[in-house]
PDB file of N, CA, C and O in Angstrom:
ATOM      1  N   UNK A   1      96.523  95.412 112.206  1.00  0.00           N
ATOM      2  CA  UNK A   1      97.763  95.937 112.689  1.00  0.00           C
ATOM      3  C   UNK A   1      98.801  95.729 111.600  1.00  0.00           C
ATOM      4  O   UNK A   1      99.250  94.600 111.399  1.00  0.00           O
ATOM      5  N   UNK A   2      99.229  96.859 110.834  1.00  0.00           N
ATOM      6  CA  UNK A   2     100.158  96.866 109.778  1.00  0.00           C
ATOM      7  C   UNK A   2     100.603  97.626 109.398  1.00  0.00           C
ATOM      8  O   UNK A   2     100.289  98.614 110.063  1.00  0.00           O
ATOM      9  N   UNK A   3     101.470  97.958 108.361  1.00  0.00           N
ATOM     10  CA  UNK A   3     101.772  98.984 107.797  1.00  0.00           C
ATOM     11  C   UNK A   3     101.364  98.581 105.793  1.00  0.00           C
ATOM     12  O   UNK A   3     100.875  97.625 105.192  1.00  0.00           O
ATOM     13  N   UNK A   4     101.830  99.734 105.463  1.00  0.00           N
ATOM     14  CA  UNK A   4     102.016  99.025 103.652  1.00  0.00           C
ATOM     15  C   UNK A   4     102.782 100.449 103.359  1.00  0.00           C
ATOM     16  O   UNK A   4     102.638 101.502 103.981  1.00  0.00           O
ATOM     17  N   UNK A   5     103.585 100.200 102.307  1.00  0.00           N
ATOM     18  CA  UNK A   5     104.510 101.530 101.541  1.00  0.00           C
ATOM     19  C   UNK A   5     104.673 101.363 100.084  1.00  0.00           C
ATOM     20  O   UNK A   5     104.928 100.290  99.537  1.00  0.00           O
ATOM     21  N   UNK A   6     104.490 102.624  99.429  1.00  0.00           N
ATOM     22  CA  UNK A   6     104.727 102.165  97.646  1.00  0.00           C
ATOM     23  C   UNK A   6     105.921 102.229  98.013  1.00  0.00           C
ATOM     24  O   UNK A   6     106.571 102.863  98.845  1.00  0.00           O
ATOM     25  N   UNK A   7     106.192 101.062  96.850  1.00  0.00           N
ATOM     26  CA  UNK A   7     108.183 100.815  96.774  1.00  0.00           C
ATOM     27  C   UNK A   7     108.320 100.793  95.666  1.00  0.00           C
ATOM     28  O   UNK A   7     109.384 100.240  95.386  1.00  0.00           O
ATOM     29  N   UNK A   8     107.515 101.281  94.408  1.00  0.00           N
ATOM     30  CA  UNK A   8     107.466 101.237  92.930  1.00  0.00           C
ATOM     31  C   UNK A   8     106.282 102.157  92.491  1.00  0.00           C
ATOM     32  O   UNK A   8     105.409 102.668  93.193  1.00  0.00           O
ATOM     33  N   UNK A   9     106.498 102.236  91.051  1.00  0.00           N
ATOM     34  CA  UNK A   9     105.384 102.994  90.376  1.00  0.00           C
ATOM     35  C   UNK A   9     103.957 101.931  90.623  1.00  0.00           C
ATOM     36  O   UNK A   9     104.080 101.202  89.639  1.00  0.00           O
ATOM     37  N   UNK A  10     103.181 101.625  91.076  1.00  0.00           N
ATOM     38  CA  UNK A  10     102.321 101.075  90.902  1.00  0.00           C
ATOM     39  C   UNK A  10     102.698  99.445  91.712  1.00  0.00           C
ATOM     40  O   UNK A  10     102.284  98.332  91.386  1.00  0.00           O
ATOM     41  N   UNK A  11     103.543  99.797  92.751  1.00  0.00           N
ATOM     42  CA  UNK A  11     104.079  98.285  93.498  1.00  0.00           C
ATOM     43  C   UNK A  11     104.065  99.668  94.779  1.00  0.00           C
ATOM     44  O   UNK A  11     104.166 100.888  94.907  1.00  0.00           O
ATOM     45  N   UNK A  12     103.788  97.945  95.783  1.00  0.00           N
ATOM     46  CA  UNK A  12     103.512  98.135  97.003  1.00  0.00           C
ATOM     47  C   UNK A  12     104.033  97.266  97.779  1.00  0.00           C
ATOM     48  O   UNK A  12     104.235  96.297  97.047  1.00  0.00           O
ATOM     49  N   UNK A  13     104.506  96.921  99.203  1.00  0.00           N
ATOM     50  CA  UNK A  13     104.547  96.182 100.324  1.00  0.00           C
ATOM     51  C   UNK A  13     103.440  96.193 100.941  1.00  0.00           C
ATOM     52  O   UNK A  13     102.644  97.129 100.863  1.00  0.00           O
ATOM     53  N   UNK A  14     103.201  94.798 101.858  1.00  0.00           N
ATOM     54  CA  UNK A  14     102.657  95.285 103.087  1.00  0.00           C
ATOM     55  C   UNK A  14     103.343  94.108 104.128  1.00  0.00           C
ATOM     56  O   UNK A  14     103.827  92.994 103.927  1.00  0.00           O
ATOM     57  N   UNK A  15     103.110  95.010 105.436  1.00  0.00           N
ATOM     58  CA  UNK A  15     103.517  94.039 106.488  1.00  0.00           C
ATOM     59  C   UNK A  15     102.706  93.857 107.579  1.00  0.00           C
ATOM     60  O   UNK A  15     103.154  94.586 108.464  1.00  0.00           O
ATOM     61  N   UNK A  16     101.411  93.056 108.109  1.00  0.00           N
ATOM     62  CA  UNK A  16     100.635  93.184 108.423  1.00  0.00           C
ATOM     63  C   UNK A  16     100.410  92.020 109.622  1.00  0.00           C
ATOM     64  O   UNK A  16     100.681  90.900 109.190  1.00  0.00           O
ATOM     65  N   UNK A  17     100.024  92.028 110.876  1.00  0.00           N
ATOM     66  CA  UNK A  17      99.889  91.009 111.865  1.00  0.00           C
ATOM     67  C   UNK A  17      98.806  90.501 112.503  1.00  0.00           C
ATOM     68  O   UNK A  17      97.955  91.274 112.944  1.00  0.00           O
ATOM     69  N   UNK A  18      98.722  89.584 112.597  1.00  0.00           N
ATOM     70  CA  UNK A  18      97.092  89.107 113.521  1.00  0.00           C
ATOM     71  C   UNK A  18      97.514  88.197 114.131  1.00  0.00           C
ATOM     72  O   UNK A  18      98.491  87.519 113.814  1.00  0.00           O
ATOM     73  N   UNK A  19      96.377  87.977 115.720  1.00  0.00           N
ATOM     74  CA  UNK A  19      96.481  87.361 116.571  1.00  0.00           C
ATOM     75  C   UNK A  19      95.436  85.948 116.348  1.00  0.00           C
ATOM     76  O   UNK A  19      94.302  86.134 115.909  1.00  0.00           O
ATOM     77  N   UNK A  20      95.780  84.936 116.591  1.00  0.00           N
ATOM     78  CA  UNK A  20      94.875  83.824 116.629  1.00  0.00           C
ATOM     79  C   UNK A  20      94.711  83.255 118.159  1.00  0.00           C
ATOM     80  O   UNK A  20      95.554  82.730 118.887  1.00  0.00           O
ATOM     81  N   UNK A  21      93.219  83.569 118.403  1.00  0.00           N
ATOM     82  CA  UNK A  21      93.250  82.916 119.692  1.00  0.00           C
ATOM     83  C   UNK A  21      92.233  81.611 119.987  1.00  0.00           C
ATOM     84  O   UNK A  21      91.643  81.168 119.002  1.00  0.00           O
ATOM     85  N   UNK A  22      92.045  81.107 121.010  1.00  0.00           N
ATOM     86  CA  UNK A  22      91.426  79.602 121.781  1.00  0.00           C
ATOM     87  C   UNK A  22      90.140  80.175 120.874  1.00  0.00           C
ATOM     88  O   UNK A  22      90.074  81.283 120.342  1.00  0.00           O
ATOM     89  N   UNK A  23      89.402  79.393 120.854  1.00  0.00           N
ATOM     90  CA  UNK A  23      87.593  80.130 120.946  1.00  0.00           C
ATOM     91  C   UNK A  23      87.144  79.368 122.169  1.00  0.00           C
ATOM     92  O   UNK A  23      85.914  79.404 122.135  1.00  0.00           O
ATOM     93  N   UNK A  24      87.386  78.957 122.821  1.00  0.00           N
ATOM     94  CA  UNK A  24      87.286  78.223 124.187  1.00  0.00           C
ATOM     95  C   UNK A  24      87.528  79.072 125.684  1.00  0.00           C
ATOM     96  O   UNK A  24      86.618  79.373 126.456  1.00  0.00           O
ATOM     97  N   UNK A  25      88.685  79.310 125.839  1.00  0.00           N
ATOM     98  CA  UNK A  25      89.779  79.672 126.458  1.00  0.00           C
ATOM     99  C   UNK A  25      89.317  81.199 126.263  1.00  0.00           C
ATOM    100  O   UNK A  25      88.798  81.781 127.215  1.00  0.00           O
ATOM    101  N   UNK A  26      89.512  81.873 124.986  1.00  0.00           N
ATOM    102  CA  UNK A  26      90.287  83.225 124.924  1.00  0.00           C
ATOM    103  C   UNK A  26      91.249  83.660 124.907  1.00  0.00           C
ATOM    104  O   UNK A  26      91.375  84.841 124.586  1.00  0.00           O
ATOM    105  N   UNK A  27      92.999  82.394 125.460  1.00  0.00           N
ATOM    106  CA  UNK A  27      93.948  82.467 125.264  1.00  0.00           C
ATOM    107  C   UNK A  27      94.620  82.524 124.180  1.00  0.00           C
ATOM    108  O   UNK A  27      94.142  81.885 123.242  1.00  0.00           O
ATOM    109  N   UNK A  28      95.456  83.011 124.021  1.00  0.00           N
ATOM    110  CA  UNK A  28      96.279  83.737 122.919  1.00  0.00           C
ATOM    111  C   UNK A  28      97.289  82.264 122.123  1.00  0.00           C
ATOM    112  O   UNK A  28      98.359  81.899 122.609  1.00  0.00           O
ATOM    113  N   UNK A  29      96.759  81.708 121.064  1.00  0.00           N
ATOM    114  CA  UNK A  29      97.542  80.648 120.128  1.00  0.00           C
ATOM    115  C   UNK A  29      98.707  80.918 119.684  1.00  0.00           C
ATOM    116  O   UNK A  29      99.694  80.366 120.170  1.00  0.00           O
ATOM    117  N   UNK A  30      98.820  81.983 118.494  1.00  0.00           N
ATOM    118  CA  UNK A  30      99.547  82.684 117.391  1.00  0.00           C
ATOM    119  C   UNK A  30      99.594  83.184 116.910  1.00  0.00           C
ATOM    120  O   UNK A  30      98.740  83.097 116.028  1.00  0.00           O
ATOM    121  N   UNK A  31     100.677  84.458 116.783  1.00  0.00           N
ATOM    122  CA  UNK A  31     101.290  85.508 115.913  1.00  0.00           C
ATOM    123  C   UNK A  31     101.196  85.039 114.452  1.00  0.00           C
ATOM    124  O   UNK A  31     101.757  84.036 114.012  1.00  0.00           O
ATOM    125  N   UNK A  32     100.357  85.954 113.696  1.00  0.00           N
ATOM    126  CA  UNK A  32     100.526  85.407 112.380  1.00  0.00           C
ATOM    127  C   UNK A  32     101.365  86.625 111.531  1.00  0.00           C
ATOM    128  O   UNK A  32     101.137  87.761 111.946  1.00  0.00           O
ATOM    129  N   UNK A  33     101.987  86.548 110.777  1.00  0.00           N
ATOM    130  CA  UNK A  33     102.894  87.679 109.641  1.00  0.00           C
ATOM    131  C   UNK A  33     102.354  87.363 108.666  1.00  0.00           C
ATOM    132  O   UNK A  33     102.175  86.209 108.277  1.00  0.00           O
ATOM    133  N   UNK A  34     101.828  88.942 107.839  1.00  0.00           N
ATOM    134  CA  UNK A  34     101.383  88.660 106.424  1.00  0.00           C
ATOM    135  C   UNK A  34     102.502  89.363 105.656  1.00  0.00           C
ATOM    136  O   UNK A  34     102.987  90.405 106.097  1.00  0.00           O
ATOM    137  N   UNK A  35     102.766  89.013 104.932  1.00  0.00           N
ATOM    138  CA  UNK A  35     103.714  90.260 103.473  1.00  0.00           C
ATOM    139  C   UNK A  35     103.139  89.529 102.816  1.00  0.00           C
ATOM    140  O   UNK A  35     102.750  88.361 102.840  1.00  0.00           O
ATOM    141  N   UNK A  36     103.108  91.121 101.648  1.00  0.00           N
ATOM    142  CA  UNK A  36     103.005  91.054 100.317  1.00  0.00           C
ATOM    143  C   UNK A  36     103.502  92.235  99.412  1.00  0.00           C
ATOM    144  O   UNK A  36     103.875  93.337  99.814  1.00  0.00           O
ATOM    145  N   UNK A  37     103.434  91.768  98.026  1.00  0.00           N
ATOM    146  CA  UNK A  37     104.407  92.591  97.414  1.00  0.00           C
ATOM    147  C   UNK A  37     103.057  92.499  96.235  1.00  0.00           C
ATOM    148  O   UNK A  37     102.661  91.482  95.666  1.00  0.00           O
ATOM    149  N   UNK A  38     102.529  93.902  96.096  1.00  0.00           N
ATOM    150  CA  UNK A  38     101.386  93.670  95.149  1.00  0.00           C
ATOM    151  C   UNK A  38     101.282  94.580  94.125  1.00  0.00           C
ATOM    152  O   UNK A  38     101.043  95.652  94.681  1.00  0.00           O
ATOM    153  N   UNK A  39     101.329  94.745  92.960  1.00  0.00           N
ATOM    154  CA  UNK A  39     101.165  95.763  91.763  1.00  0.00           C
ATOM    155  C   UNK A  39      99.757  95.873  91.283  1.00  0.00           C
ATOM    156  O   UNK A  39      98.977  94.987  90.931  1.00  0.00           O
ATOM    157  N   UNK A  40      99.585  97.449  91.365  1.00  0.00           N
ATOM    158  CA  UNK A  40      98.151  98.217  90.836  1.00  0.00           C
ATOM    159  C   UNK A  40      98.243  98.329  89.684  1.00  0.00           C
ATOM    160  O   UNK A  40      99.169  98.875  89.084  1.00  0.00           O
ATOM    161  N   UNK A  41      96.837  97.583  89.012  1.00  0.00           N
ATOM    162  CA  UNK A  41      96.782  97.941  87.517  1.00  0.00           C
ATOM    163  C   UNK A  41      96.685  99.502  87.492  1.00  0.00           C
ATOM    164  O   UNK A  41      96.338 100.239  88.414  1.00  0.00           O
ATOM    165  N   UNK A  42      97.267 100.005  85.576  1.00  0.00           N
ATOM    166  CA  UNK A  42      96.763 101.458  85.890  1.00  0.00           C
ATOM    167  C   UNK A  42      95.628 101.834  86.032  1.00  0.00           C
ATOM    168  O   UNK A  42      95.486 103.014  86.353  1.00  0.00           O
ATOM    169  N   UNK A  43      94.473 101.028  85.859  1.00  0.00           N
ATOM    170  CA  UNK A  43      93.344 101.806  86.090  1.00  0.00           C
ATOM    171  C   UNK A  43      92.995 101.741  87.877  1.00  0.00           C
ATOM    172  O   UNK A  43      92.024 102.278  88.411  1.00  0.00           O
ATOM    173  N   UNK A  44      93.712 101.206  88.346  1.00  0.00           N
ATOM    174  CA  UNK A  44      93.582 101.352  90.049  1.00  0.00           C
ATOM    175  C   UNK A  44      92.609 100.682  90.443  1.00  0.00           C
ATOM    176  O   UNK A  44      92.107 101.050  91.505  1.00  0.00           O
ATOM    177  N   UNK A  45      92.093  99.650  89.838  1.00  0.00           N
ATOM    178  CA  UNK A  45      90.346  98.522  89.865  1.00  0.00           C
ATOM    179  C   UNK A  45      90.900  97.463  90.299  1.00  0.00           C
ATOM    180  O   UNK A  45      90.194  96.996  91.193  1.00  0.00           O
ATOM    181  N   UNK A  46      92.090  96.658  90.059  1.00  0.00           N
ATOM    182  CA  UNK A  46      92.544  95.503  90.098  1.00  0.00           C
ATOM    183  C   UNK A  46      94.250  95.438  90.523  1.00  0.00           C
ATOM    184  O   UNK A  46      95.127  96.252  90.233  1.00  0.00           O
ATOM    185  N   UNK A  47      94.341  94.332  91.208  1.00  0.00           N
ATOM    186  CA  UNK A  47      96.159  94.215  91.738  1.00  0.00           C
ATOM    187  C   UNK A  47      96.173  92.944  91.639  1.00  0.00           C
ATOM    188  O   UNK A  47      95.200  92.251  91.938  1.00  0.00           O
ATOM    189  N   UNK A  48      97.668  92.323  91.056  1.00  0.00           N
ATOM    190  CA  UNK A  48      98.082  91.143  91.654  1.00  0.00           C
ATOM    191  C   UNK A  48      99.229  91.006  92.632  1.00  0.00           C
ATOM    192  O   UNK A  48      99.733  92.006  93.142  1.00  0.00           O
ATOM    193  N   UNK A  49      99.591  89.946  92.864  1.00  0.00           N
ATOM    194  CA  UNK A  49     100.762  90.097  93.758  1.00  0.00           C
ATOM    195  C   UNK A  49     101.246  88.639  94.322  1.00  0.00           C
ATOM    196  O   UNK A  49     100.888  87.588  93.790  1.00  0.00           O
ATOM    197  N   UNK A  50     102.031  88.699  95.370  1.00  0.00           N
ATOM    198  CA  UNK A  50     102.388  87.504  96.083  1.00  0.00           C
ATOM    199  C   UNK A  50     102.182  87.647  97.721  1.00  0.00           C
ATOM    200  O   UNK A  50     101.904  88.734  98.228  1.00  0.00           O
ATOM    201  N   UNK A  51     102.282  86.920  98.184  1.00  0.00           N
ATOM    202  CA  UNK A  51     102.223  86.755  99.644  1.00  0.00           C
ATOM    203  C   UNK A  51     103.030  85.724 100.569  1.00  0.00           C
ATOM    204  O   UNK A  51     103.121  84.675  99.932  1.00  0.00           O
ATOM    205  N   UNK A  52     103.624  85.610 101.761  1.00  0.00           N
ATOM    206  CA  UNK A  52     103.574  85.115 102.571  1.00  0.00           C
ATOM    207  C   UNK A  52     103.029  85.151 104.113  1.00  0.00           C
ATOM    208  O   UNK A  52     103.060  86.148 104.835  1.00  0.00           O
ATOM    209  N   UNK A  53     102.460  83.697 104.518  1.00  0.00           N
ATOM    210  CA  UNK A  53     101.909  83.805 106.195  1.00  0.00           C
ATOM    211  C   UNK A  53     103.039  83.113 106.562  1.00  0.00           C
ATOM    212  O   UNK A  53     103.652  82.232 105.960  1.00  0.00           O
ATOM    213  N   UNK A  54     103.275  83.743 107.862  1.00  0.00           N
ATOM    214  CA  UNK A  54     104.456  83.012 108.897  1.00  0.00           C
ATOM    215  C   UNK A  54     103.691  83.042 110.241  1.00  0.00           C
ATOM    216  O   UNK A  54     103.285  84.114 110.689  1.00  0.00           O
ATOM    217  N   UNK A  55     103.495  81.879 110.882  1.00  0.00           N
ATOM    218  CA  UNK A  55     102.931  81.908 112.040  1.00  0.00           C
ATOM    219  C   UNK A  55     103.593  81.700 113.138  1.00  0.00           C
ATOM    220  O   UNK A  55     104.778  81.808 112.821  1.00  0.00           O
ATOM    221  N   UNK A  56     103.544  81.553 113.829  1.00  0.00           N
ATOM    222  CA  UNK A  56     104.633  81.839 115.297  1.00  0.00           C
ATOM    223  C   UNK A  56     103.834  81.469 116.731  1.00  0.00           C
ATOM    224  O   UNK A  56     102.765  82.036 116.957  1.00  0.00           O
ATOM    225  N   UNK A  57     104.283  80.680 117.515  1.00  0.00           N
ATOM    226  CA  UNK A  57     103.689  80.243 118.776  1.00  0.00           C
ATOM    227  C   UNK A  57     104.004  81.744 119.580  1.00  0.00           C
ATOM    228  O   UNK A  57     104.496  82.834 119.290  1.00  0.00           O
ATOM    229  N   UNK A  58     103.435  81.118 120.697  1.00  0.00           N
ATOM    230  CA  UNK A  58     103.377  82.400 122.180  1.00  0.00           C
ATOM    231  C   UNK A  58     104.814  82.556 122.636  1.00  0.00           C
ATOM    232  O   UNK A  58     105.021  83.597 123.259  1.00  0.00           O
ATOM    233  N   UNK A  59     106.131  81.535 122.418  1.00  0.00           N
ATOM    234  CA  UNK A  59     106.881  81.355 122.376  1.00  0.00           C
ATOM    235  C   UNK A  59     108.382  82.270 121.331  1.00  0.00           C
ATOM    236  O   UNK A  59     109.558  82.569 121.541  1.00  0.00           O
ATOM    237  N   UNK A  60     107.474  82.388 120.309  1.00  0.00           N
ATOM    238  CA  UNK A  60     108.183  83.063 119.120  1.00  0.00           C
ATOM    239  C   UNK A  60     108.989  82.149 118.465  1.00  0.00           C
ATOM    240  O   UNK A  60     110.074  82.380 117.931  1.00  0.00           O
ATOM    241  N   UNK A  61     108.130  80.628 118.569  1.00  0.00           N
ATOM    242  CA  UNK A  61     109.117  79.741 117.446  1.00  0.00           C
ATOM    243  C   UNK A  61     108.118  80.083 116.127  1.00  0.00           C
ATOM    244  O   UNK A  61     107.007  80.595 115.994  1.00  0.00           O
ATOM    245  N   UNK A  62     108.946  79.619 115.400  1.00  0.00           N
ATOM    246  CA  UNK A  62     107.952  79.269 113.284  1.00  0.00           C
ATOM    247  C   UNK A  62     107.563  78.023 113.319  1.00  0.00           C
ATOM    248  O   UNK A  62     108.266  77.018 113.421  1.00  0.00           O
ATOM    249  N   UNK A  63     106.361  78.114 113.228  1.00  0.00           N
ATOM    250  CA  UNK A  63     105.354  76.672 113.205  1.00  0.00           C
ATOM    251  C   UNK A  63     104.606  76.246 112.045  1.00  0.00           C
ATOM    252  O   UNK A  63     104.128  75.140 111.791  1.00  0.00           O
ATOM    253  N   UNK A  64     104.590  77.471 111.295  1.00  0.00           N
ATOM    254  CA  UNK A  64     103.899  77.224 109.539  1.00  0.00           C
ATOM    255  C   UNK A  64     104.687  78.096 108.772  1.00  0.00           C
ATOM    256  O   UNK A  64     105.716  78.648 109.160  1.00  0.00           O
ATOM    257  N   UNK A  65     104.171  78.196 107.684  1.00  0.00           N
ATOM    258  CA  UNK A  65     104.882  79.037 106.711  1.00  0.00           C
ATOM    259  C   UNK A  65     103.521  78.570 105.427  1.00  0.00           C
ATOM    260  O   UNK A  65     103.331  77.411 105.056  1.00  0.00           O
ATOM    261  N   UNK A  66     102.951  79.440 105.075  1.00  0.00           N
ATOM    262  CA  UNK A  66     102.390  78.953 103.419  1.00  0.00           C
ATOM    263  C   UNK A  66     102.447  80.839 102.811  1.00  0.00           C
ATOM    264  O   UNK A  66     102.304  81.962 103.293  1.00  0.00           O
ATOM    265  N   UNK A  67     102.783  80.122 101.335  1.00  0.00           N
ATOM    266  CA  UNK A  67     102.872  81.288 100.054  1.00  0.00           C
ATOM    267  C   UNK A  67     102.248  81.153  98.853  1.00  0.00           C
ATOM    268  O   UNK A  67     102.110  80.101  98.228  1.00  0.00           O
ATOM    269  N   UNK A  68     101.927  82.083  98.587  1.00  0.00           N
ATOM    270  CA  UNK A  68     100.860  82.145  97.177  1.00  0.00           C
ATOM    271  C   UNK A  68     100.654  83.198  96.331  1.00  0.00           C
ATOM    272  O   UNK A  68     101.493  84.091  96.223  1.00  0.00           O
ATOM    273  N   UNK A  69      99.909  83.192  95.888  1.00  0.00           N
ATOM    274  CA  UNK A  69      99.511  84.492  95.102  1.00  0.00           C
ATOM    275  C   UNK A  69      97.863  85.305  95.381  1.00  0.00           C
ATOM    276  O   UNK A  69      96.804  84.796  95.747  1.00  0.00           O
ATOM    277  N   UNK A  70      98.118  86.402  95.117  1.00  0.00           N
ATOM    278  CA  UNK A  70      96.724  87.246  95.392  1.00  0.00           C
ATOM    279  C   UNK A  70      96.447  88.225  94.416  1.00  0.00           C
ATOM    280  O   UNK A  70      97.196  88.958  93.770  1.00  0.00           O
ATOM    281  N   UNK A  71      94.792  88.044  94.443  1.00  0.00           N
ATOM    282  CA  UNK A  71      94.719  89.398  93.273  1.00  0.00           C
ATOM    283  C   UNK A  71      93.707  89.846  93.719  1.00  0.00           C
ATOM    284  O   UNK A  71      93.289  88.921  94.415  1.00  0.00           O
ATOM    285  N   UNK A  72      92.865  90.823  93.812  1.00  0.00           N
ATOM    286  CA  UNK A  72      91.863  92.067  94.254  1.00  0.00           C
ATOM    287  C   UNK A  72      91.208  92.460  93.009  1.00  0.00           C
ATOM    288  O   UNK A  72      91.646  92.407  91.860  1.00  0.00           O
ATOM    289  N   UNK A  73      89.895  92.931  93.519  1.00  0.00           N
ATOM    290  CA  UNK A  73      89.297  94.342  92.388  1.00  0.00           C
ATOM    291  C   UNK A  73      88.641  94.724  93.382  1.00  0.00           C
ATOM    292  O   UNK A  73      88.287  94.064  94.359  1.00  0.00           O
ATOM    293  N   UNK A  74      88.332  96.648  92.958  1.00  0.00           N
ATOM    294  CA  UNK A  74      88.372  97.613  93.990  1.00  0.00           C
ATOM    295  C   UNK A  74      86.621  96.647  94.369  1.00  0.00           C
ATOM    296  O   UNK A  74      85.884  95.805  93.856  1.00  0.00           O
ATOM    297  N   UNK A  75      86.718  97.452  95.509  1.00  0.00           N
ATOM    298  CA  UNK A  75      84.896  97.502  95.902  1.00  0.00           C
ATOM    299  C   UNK A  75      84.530  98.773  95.920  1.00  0.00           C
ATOM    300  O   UNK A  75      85.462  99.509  96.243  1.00  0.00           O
ATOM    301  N   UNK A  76      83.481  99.342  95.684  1.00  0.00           N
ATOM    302  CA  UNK A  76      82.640 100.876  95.896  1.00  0.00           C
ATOM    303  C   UNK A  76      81.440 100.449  96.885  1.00  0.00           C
ATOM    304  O   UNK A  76      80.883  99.362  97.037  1.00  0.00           O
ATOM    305  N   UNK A  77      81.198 101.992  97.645  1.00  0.00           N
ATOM    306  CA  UNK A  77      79.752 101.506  97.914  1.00  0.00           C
ATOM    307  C   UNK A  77      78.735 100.743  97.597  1.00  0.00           C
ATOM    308  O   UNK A  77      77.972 100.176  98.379  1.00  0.00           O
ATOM    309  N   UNK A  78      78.721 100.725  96.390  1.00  0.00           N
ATOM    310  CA  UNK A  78      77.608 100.018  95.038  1.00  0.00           C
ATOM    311  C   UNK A  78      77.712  98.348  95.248  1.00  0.00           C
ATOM    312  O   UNK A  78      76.720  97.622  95.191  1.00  0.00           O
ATOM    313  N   UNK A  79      78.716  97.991  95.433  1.00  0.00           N
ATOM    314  CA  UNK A  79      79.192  96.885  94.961  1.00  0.00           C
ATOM    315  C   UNK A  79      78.246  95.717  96.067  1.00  0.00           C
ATOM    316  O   UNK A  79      77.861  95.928  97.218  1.00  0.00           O
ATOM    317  N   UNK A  80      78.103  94.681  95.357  1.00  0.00           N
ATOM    318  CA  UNK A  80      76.576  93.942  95.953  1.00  0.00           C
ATOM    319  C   UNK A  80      77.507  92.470  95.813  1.00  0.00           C
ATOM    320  O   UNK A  80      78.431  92.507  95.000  1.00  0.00           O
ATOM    321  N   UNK A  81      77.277  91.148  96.607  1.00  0.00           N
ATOM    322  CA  UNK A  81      77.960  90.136  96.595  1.00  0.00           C
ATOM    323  C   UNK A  81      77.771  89.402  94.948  1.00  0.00           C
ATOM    324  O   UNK A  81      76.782  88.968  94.356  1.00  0.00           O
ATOM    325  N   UNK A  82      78.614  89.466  94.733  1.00  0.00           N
ATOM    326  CA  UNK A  82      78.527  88.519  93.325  1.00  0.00           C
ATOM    327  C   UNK A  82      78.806  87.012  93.206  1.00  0.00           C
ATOM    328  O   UNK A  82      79.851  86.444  93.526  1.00  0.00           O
ATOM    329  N   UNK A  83      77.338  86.284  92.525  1.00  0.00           N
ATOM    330  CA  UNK A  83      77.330  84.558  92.688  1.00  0.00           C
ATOM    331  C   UNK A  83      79.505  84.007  91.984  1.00  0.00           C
ATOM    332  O   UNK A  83      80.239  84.486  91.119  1.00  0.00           O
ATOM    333  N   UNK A  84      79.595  83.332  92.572  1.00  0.00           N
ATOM    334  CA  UNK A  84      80.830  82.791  93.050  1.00  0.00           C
ATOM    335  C   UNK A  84      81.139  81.243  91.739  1.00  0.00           C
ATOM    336  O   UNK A  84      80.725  80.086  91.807  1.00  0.00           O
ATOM    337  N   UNK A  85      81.814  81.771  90.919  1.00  0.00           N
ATOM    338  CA  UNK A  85      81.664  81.004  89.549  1.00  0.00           C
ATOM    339  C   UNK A  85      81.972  79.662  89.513  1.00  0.00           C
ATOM    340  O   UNK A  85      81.867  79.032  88.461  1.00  0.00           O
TER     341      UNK A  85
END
């Protein structure tokens, strides 16, 4: 559940949400918020970027907050799990 929009030549947003629930229960924990602000290399294979999670009770208070950085390369059909360095 999200959206994303170019806001630059090769820059992007996204604003994106997920639910965390019990594994017990099935009841509903927390609203999580993703953004990020991520730039496509030109060859369109690879992005870096930044991020924040904001999590939120059933309530709609802020209960976490963590930020970092992220980077991607595309996947194709082809693409097979690669050993993990």
């Amino acid at each position: 559940m999200g959206v994303w929009g170019q806001t630059g030549f090769l820059t992007f947003e996204l604003n994106h949400f997920a639910l965390a629930y019990d594994a017990t229960s099935g009841a509903l924990l927390n609203v999580i918020n993703l953004r990020e602000v991520d730039t496509l290399s030109p060859s369109g294979n690879t992005y870096t970027g930044t991020f924040t999670l904001d999590v939120y009770d059933t309530n709609g208070s802020h209960v976490d907050h963590v930020a970092g950085k992220v980077t991607g390369t595309r996947v194709t059909v082809d693409t097979a799990v690669a050993p993990v360095p």
